[in-house]
N, C-alpha and C positions, 0 to 999 in steps of 0.2 A: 803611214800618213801619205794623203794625196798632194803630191805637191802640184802646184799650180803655174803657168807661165803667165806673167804680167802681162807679153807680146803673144798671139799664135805667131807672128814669122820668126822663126829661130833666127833669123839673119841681125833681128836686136842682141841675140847676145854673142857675135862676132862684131860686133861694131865700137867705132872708137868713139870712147864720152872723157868728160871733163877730167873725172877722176880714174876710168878705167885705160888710159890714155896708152895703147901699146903700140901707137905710131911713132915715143918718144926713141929716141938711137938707142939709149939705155934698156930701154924695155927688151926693144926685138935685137941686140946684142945678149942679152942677159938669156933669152931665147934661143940665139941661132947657139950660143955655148952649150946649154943644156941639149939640144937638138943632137949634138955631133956627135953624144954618147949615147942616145937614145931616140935613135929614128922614127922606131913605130909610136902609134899615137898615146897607148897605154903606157908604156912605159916612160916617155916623154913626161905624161901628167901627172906620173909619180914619182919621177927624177925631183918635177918641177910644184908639185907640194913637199917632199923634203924637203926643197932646197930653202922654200919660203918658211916652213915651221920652225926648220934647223939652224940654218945659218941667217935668220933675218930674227934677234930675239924681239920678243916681246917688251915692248917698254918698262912697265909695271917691275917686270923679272928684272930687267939690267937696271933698272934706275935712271931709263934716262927721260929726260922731263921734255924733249922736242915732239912734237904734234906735226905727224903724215896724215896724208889722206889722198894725193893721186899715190899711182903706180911709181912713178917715175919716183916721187920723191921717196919713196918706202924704199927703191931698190939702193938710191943714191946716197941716203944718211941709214941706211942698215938698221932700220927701227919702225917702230911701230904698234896698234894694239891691236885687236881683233878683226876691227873695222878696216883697219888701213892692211893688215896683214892678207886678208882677204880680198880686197880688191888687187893688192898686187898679182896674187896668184890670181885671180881672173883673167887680167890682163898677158900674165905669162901663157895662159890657156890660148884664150882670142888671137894673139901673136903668131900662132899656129896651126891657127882653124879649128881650133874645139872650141865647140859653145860654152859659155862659162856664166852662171846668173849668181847673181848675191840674194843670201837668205839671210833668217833669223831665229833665232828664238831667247824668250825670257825667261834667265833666270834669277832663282832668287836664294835667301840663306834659309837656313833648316825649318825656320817655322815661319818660311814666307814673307820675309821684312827684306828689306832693300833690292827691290825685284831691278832688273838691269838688261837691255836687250846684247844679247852676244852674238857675233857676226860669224856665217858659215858662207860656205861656197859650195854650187851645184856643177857637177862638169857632167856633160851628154859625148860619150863616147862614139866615135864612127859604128854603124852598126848596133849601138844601143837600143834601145827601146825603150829609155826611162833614163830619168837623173839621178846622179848620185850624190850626194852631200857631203861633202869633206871640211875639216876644223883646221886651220892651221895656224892656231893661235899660239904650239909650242907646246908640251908637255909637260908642264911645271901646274901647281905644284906636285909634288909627288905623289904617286895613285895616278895621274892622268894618261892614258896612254894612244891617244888619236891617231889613227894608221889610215892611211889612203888604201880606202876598198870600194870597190864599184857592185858589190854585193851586197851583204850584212855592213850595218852602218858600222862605224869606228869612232865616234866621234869623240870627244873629251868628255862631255855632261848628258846623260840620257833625262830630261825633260819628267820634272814630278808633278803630275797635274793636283796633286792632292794639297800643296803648297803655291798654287797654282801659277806652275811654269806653262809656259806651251810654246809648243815648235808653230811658228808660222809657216803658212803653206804656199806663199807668192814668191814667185822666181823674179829680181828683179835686174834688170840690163845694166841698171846704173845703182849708187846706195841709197836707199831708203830716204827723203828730202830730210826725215829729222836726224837719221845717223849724219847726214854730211854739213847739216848746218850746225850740229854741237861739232864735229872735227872743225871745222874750218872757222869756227866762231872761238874757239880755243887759243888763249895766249902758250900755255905750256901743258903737261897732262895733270899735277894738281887741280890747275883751273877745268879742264876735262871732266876729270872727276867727277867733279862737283854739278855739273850738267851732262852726265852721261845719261838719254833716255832710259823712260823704264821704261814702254811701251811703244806699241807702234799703234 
């Protein structure tokens, strides 16, 4: 799939927005630690999808009913779903000088009923020629197994057009106006739920 850049100047996705906020102390703290064991740029960005997939669960998984959506908040209350888990790792990216854009794609259940857009992340390595896509939504349930590769994708859900899923192909700087006005219009993630876009 051809992905697409919302901006041509790459310089959109080193920049700091509402919700990609990695000017916050917590952000580029959370950074300059992952940094100190991982100098070069690669390994850096996959220290720092670990860290977000692994040690930051997924709300849904732990059960907890609070609603992220900047970076900052995701790193601080340790929670999160796709959407919010994703912009953090952008932000950890940006914090460091790698370009980092929010993507998407819709999925849905086996015979195509409750379509839902699910949030990925594009990182453009020094030297790259191309983006790459990574999930760090967490590897649950089980079967899922999403690996940070700058190759062959890894992601948790390969996209069935025949139930008609599909990977979106826009790199976006900041999230998608409908993923960030259901997060931010959200009392708790029940209420989420129940307004979580299916479409873009």
């Amino acid at each position: 799939m051809g992905l697409k850049q919302q901006y041509a100047d790459i310089a959109a996705y080193l920049a700091v927005g509402e919700a990609v906020d990695h000017d916050r102390p917590l952000v580029r703290a959370t950074a300059d630690r992952i940094a100190a064991d991982h100098a070069d740029a690669y390994s850096y960005a996959k220290a720092a999808y670990e860290f977000v997939r692994d040690a930051i669960p997924h709300s849904q998984d732990s059960g907890d009913l609070r609603v992220t959506w900047r970076a900052s908040e995701v790193l601080e209350q340790g929670t999160g779903i796709c959407y919010a888990k994703s912009i953090a790792y952008a932000a950890l990216l940006r914090a460091r000088g790698i370009p980092a854009a929010l993507c998407y794609q819709r999925l849905a259940d086996d015979d195509g009923s409750n379509p839902v857009i699910h949030g990925l992340v594009a990182v453009r390595l020094p030297g790259e020629g191309r983006w790459a896509r990574q999930d760090v939504r967490g590897n649950v349930p089980p079967g899922v197994d999403a690996q940070f590769s700058t190759g062959e994708e890894r992601l948790a859900w390969t996209v069935r057009p025949e139930v008609n899923e599909v990977d979106y192909p826009v790199l976006y700087a900041e999230p998608h106006p409908v993923v960030l006005r259901a997060l931010r219009a959200a009392t708790d993630r029940p209420h989420l739920w129940r307004t979580l876009p299916t479409d873009l």
